[in-house]
CHARMM internal coordinates of N, CA and C (Angstrom, degrees):
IC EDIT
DIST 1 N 1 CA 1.4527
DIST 1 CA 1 C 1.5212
ANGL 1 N 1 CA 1 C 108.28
DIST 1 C 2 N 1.3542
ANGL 1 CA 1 C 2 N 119.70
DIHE 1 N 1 CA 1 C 2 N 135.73
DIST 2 N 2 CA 1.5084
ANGL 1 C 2 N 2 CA 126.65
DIHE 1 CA 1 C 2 N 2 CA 175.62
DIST 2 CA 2 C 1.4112
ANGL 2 N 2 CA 2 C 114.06
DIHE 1 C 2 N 2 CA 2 C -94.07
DIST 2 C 3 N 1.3091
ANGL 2 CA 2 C 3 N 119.11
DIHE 2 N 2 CA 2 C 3 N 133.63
DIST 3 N 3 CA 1.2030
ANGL 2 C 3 N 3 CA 151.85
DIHE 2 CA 2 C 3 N 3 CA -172.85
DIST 3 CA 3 C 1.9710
ANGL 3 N 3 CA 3 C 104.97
DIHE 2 C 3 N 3 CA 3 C -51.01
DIST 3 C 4 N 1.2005
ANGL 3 CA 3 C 4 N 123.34
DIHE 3 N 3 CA 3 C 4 N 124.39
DIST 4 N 4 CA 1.3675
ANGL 3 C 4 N 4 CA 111.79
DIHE 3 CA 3 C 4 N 4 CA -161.68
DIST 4 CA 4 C 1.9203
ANGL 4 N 4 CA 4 C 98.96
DIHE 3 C 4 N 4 CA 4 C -68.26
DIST 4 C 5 N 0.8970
ANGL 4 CA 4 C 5 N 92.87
DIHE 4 N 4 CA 4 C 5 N 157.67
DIST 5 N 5 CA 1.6122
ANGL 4 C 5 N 5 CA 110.61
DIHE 4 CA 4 C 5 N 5 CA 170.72
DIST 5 CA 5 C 1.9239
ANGL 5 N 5 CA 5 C 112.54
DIHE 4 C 5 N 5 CA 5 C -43.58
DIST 5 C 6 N 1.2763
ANGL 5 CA 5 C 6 N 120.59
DIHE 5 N 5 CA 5 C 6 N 118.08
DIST 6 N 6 CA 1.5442
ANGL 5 C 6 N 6 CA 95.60
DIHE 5 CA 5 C 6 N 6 CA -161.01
DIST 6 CA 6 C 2.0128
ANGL 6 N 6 CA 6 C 97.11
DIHE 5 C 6 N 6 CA 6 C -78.64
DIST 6 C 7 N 1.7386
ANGL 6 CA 6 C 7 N 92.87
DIHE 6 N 6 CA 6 C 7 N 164.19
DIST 7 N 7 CA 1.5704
ANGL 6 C 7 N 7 CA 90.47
DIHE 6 CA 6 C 7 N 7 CA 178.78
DIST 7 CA 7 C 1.4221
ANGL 7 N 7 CA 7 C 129.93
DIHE 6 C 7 N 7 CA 7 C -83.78
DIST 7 C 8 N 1.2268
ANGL 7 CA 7 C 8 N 122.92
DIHE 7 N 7 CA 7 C 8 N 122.07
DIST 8 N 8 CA 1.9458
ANGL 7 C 8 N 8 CA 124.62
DIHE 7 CA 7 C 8 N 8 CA 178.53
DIST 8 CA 8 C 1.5830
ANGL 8 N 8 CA 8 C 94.94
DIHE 7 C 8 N 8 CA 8 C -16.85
DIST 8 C 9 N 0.8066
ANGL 8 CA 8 C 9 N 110.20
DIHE 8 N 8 CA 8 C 9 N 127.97
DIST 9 N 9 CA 2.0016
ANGL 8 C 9 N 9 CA 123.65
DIHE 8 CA 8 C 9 N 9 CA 136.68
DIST 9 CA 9 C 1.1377
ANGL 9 N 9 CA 9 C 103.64
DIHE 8 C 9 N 9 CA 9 C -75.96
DIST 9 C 10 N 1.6201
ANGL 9 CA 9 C 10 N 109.22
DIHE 9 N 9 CA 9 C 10 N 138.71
DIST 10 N 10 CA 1.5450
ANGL 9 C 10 N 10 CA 125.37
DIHE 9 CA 9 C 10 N 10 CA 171.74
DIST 10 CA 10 C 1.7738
ANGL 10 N 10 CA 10 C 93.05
DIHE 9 C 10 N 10 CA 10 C -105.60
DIST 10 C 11 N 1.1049
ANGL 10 CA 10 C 11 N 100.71
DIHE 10 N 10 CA 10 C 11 N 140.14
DIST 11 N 11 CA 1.8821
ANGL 10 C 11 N 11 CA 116.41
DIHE 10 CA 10 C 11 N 11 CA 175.09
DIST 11 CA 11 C 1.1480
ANGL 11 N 11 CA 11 C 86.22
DIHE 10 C 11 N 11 CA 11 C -94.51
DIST 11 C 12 N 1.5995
ANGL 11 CA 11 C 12 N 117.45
DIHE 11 N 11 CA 11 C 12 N 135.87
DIST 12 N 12 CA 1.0376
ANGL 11 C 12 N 12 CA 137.49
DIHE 11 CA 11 C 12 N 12 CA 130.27
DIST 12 CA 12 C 1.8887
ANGL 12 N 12 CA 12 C 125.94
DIHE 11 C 12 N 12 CA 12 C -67.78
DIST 12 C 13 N 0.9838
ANGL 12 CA 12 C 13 N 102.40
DIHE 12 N 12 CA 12 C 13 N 67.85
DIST 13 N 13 CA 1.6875
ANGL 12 C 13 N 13 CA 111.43
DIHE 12 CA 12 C 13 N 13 CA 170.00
DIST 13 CA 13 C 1.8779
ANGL 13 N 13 CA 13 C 109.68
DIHE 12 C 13 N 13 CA 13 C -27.32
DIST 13 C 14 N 1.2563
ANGL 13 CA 13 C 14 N 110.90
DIHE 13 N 13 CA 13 C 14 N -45.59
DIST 14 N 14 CA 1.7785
ANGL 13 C 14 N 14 CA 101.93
DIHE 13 CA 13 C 14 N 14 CA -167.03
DIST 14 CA 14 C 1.9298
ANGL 14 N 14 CA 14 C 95.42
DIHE 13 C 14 N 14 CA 14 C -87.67
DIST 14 C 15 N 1.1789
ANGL 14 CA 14 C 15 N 117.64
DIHE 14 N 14 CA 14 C 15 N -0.93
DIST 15 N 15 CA 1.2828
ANGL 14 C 15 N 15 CA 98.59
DIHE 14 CA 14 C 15 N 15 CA -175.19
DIST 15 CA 15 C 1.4848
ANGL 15 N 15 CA 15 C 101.73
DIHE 14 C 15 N 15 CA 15 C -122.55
DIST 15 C 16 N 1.1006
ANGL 15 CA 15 C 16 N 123.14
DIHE 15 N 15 CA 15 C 16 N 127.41
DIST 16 N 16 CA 1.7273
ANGL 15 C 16 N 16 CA 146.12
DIHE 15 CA 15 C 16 N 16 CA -143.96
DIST 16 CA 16 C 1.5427
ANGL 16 N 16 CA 16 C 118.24
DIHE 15 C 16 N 16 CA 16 C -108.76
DIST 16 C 17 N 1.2065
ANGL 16 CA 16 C 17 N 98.01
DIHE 16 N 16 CA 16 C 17 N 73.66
DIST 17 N 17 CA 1.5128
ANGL 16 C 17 N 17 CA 112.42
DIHE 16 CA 16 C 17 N 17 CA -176.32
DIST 17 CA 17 C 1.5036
ANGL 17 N 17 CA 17 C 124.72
DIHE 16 C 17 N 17 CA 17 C -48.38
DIST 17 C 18 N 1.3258
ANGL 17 CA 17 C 18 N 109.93
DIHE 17 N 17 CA 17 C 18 N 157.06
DIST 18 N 18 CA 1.2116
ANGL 17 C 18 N 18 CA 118.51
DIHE 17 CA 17 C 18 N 18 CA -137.42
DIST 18 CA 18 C 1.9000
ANGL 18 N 18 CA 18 C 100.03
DIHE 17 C 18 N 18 CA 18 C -95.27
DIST 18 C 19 N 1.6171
ANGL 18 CA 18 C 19 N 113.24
DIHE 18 N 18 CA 18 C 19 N -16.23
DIST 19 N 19 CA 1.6176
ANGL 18 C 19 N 19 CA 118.38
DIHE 18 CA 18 C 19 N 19 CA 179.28
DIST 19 CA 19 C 1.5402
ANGL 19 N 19 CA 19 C 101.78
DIHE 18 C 19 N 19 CA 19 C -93.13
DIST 19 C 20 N 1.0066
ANGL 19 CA 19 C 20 N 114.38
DIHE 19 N 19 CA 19 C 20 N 143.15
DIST 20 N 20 CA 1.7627
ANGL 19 C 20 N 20 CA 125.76
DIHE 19 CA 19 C 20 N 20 CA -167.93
DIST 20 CA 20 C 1.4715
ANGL 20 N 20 CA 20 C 91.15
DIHE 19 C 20 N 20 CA 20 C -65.69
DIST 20 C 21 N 1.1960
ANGL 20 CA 20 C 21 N 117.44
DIHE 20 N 20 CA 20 C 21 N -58.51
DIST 21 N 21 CA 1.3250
ANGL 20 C 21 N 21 CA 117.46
DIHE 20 CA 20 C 21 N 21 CA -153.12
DIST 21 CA 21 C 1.0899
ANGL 21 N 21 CA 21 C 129.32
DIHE 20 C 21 N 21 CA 21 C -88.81
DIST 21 C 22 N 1.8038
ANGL 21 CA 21 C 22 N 110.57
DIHE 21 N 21 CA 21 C 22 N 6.26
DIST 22 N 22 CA 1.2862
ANGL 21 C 22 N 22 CA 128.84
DIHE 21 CA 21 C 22 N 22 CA 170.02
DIST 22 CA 22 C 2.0189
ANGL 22 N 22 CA 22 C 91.73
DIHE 21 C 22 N 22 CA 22 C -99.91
DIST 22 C 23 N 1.1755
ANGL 22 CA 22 C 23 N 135.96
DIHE 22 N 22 CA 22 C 23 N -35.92
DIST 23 N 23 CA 1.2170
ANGL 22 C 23 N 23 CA 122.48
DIHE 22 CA 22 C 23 N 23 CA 150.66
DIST 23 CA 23 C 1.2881
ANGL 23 N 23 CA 23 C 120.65
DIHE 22 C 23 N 23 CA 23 C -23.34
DIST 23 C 24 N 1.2844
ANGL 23 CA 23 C 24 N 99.29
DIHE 23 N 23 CA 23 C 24 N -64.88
DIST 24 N 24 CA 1.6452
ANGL 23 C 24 N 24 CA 123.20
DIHE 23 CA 23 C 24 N 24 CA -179.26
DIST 24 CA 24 C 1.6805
ANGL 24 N 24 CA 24 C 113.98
DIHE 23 C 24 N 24 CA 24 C -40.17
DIST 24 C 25 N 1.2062
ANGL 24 CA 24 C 25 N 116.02
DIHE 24 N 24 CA 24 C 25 N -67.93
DIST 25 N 25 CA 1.1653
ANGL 24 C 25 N 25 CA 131.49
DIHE 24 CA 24 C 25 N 25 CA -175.21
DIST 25 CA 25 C 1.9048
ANGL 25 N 25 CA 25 C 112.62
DIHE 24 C 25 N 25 CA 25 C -70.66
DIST 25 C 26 N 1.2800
ANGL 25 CA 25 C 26 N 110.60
DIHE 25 N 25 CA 25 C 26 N -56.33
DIST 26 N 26 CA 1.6748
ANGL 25 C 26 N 26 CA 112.61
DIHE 25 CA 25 C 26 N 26 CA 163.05
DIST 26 CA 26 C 1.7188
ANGL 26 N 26 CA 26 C 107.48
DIHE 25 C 26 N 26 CA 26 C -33.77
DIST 26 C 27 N 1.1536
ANGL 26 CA 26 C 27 N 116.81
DIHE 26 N 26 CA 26 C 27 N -46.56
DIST 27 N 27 CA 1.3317
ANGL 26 C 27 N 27 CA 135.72
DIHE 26 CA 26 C 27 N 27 CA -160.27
DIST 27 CA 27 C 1.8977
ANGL 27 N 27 CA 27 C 113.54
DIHE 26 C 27 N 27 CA 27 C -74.87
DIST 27 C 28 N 1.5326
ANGL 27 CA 27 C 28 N 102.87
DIHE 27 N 27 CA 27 C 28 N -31.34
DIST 28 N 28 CA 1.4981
ANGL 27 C 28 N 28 CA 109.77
DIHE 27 CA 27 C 28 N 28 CA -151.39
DIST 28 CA 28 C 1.8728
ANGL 28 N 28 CA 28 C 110.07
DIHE 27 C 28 N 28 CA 28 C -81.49
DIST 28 C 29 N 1.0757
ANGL 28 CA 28 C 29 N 102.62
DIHE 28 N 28 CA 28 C 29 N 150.93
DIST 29 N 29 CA 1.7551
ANGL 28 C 29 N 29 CA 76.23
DIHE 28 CA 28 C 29 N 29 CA 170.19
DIST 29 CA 29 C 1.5783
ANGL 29 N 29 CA 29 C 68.29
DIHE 28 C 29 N 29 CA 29 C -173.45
DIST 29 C 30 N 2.0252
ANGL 29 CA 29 C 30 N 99.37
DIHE 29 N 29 CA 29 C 30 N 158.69
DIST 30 N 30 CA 1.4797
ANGL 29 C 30 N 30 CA 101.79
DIHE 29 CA 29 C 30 N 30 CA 178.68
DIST 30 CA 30 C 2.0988
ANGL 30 N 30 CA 30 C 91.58
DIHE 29 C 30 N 30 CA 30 C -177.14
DIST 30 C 31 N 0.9330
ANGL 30 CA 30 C 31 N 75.88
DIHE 30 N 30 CA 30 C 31 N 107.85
DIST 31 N 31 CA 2.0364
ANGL 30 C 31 N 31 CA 92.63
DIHE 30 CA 30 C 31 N 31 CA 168.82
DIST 31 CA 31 C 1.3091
ANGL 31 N 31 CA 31 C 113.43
DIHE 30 C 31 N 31 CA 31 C -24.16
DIST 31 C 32 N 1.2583
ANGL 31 CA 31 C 32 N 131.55
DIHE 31 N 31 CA 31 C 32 N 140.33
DIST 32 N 32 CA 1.2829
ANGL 31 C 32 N 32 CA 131.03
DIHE 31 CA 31 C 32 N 32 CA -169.73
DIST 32 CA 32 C 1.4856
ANGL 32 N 32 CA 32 C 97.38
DIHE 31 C 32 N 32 CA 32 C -72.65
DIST 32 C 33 N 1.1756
ANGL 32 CA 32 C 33 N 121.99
DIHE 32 N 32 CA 32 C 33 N 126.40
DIST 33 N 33 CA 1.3508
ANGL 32 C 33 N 33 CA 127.69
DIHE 32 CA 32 C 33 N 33 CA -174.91
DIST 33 CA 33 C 1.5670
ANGL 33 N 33 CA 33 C 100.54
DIHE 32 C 33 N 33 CA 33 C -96.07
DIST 33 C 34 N 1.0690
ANGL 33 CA 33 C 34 N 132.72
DIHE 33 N 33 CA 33 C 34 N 140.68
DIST 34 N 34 CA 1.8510
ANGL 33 C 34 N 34 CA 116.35
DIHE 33 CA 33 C 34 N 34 CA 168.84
DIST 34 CA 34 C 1.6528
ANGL 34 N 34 CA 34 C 85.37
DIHE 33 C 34 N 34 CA 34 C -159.55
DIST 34 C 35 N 1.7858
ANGL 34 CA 34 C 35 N 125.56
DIHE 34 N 34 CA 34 C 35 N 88.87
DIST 35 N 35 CA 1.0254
ANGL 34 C 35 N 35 CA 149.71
DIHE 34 CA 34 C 35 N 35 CA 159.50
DIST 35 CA 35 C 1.3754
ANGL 35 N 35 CA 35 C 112.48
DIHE 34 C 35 N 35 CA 35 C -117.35
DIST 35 C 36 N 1.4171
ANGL 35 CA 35 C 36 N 119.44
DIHE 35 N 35 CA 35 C 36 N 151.41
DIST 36 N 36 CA 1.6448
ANGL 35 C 36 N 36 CA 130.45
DIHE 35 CA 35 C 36 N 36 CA 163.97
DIST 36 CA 36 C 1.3923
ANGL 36 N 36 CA 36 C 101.79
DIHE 35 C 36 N 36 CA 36 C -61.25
DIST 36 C 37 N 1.5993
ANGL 36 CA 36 C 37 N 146.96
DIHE 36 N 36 CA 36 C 37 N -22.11
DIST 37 N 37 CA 1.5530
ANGL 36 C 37 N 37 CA 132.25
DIHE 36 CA 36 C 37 N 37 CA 158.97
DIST 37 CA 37 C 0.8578
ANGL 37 N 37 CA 37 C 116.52
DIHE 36 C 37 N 37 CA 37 C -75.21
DIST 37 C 38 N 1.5737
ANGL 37 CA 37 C 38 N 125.86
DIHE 37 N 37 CA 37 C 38 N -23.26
DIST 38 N 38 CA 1.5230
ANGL 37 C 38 N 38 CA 110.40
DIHE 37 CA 37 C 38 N 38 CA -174.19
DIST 38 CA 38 C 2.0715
ANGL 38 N 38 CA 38 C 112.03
DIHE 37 C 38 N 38 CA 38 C -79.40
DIST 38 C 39 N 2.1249
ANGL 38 CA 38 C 39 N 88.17
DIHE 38 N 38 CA 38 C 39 N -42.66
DIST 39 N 39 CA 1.7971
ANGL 38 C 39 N 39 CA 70.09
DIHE 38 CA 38 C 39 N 39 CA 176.85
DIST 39 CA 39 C 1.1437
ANGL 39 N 39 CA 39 C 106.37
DIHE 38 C 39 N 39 CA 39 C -61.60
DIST 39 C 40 N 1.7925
ANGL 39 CA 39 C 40 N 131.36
DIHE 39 N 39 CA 39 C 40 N -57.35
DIST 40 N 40 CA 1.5553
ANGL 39 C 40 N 40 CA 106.36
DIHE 39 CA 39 C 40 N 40 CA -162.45
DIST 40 CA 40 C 1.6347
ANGL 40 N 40 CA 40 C 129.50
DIHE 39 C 40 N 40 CA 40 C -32.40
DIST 40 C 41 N 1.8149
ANGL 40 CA 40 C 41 N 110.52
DIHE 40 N 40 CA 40 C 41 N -55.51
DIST 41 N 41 CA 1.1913
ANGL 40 C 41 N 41 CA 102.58
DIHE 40 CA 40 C 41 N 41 CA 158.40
DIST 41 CA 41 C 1.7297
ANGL 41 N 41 CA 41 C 139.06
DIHE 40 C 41 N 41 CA 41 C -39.78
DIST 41 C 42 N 1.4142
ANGL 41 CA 41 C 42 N 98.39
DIHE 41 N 41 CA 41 C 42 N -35.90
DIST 42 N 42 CA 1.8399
ANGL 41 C 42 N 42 CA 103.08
DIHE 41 CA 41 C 42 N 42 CA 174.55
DIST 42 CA 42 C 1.1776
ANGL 42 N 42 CA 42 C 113.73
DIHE 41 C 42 N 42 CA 42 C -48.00
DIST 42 C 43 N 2.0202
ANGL 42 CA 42 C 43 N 99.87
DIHE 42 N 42 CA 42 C 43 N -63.57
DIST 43 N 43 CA 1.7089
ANGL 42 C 43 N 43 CA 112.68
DIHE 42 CA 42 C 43 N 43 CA -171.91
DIST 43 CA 43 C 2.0914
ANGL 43 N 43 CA 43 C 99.27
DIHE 42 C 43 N 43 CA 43 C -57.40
DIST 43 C 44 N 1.5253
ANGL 43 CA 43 C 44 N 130.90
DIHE 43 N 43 CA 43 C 44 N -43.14
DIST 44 N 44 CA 0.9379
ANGL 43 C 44 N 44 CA 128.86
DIHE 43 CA 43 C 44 N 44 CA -153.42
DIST 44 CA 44 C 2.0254
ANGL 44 N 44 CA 44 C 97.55
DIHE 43 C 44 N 44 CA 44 C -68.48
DIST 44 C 45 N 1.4159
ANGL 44 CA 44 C 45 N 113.96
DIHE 44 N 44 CA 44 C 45 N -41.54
DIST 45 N 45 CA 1.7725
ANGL 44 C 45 N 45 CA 96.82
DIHE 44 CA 44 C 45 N 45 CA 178.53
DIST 45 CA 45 C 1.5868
ANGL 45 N 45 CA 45 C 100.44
DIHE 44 C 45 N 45 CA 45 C -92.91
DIST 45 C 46 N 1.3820
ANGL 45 CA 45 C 46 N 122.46
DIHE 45 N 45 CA 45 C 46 N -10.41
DIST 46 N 46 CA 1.4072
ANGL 45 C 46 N 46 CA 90.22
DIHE 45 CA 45 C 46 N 46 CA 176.85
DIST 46 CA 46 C 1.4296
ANGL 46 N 46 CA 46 C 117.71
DIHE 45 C 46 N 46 CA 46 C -92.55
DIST 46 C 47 N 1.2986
ANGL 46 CA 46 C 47 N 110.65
DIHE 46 N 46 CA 46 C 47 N 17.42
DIST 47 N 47 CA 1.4310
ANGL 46 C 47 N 47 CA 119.90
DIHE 46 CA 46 C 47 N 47 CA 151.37
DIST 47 CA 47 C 1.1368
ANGL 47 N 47 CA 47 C 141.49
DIHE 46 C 47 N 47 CA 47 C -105.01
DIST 47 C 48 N 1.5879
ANGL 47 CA 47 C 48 N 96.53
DIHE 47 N 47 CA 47 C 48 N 1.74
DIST 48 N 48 CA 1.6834
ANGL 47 C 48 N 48 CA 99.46
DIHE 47 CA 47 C 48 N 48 CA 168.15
DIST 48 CA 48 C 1.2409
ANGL 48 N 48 CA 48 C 109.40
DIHE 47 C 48 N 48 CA 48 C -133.97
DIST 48 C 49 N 1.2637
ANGL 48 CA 48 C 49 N 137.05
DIHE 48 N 48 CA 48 C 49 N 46.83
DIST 49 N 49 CA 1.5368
ANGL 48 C 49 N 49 CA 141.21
DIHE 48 CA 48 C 49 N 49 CA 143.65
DIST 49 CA 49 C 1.1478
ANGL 49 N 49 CA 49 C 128.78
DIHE 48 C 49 N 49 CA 49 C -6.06
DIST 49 C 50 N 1.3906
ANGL 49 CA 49 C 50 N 132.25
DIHE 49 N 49 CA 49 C 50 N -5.14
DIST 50 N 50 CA 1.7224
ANGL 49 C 50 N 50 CA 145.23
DIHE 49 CA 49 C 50 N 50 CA 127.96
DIST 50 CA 50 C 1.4788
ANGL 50 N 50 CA 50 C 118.28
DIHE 49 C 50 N 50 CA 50 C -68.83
DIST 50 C 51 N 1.2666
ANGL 50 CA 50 C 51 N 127.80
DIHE 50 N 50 CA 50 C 51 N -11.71
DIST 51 N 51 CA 1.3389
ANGL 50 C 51 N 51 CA 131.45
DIHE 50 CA 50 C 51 N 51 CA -174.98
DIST 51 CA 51 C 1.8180
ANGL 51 N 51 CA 51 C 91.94
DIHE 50 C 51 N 51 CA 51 C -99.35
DIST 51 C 52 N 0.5774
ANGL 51 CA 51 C 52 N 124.16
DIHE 51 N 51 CA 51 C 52 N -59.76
DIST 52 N 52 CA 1.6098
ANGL 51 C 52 N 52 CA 128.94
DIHE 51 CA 51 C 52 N 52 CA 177.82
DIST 52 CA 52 C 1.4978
ANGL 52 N 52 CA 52 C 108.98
DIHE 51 C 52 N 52 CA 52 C -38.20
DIST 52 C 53 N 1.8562
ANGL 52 CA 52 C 53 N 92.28
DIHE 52 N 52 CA 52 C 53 N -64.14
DIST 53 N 53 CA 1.7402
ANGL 52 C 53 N 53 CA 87.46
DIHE 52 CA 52 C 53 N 53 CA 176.50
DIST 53 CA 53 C 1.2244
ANGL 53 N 53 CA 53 C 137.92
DIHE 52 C 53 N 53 CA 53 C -62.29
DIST 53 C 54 N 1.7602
ANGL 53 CA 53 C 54 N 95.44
DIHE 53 N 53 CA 53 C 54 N -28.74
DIST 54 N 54 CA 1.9817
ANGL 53 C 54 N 54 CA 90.84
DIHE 53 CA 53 C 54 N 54 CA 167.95
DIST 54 CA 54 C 1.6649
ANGL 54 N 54 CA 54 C 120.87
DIHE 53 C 54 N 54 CA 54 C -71.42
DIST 54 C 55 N 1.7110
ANGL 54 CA 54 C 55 N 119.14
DIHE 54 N 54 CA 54 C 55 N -24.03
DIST 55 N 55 CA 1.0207
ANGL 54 C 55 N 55 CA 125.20
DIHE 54 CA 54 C 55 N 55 CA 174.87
DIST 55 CA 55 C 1.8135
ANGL 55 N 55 CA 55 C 106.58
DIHE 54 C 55 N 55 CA 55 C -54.61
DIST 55 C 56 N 1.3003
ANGL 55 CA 55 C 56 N 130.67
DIHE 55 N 55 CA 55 C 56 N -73.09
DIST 56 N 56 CA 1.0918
ANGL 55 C 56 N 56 CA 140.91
DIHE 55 CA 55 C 56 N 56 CA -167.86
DIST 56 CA 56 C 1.5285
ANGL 56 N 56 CA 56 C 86.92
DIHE 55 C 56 N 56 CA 56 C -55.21
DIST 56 C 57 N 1.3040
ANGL 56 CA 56 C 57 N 153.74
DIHE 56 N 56 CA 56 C 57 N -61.78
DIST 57 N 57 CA 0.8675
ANGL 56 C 57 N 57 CA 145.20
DIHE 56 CA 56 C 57 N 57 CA 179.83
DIST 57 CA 57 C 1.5273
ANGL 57 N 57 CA 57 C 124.13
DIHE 56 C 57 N 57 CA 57 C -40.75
DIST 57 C 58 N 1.1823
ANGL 57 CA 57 C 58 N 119.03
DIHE 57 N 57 CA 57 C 58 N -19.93
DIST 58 N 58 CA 1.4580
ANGL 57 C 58 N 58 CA 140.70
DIHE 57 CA 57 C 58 N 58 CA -150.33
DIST 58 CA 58 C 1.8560
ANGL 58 N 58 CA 58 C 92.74
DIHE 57 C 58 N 58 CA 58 C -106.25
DIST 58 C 59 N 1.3401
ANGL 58 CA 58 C 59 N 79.62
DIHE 58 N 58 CA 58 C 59 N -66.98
DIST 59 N 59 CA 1.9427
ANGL 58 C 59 N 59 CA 85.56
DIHE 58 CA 58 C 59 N 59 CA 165.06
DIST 59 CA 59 C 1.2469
ANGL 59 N 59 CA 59 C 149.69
DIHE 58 C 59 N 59 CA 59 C -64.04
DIST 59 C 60 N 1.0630
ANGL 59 CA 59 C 60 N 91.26
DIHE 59 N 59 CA 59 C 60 N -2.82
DIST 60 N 60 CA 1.6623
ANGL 59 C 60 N 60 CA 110.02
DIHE 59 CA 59 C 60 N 60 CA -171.56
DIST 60 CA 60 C 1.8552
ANGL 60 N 60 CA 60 C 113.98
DIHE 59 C 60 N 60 CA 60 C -62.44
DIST 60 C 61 N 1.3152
ANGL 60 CA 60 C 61 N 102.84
DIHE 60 N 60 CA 60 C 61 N -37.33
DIST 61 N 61 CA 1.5982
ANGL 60 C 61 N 61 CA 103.80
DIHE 60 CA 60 C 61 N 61 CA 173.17
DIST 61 CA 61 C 1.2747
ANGL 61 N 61 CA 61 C 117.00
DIHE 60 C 61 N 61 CA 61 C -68.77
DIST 61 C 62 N 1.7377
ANGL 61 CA 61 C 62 N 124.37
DIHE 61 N 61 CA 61 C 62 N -30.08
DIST 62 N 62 CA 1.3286
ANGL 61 C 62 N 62 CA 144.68
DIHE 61 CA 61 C 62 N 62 CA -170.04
DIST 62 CA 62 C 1.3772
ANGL 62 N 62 CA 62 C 106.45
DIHE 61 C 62 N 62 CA 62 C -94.15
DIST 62 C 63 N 1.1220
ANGL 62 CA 62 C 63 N 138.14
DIHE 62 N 62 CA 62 C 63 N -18.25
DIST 63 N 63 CA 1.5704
ANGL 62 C 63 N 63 CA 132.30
DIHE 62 CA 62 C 63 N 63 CA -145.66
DIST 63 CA 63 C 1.7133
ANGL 63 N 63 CA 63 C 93.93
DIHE 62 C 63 N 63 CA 63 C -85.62
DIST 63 C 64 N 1.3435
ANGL 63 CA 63 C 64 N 98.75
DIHE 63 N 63 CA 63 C 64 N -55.52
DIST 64 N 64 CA 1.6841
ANGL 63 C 64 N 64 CA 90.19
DIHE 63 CA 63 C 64 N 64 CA -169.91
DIST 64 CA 64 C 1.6618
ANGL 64 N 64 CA 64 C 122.38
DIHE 63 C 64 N 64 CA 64 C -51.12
DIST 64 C 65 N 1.5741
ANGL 64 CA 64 C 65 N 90.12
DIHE 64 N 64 CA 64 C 65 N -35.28
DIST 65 N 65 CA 1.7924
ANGL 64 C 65 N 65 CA 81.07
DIHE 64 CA 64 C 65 N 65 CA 161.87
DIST 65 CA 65 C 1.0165
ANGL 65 N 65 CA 65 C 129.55
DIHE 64 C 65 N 65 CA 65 C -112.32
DIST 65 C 66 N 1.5898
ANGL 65 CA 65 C 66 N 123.83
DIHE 65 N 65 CA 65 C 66 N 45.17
DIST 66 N 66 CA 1.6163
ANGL 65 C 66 N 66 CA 120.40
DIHE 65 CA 65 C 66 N 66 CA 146.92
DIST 66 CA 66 C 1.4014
ANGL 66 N 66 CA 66 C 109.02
DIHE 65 C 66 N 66 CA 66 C -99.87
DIST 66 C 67 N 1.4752
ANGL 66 CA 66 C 67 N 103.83
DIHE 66 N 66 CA 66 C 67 N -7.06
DIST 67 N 67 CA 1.6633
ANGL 66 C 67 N 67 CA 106.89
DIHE 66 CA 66 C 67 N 67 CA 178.73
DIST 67 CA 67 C 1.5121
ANGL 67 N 67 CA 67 C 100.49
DIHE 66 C 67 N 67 CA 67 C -79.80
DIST 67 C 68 N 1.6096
ANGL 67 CA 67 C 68 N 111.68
DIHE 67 N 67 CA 67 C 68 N -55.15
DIST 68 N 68 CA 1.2034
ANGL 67 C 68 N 68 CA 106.33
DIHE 67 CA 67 C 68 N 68 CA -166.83
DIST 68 CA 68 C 1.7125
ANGL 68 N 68 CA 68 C 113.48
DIHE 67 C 68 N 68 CA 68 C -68.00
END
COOR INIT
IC SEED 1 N 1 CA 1 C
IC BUILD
């Protein structure tokens, strides 16, 4: 027997969750970009997945208040 389909979560947008990065994401929105800078940039972090992690790492003292 298969497992039922799980149910949508509705976000509450006015009520301000408590994980940064679900802030983060509730929060994000950005125009479909489809330029020759944007892929280069794509291919450029999705090829360096150590550059990302030291960034977030870097931010971590700062992040809560560029969100907030």
């Amino acid at each position: 027997m298969r497992d039922p389909l799980p149910i949508a979560r509705t976000i509450d947008l006015t009520a301000s969750p408590d994980d940064l990065w679900e802030r983060i994401r509730n929060g994000f929105g950005m125009p479909n970009l489809s330029s020759p800078v944007v892929l280069d940039r794509q291919i450029w972090y999705a090829s360096r997945p150590s550059a990302i992690k030291i960034m977030l790492q870097r931010s971590r003292r700062y992040l809560h208040h560029i969100v907030e």
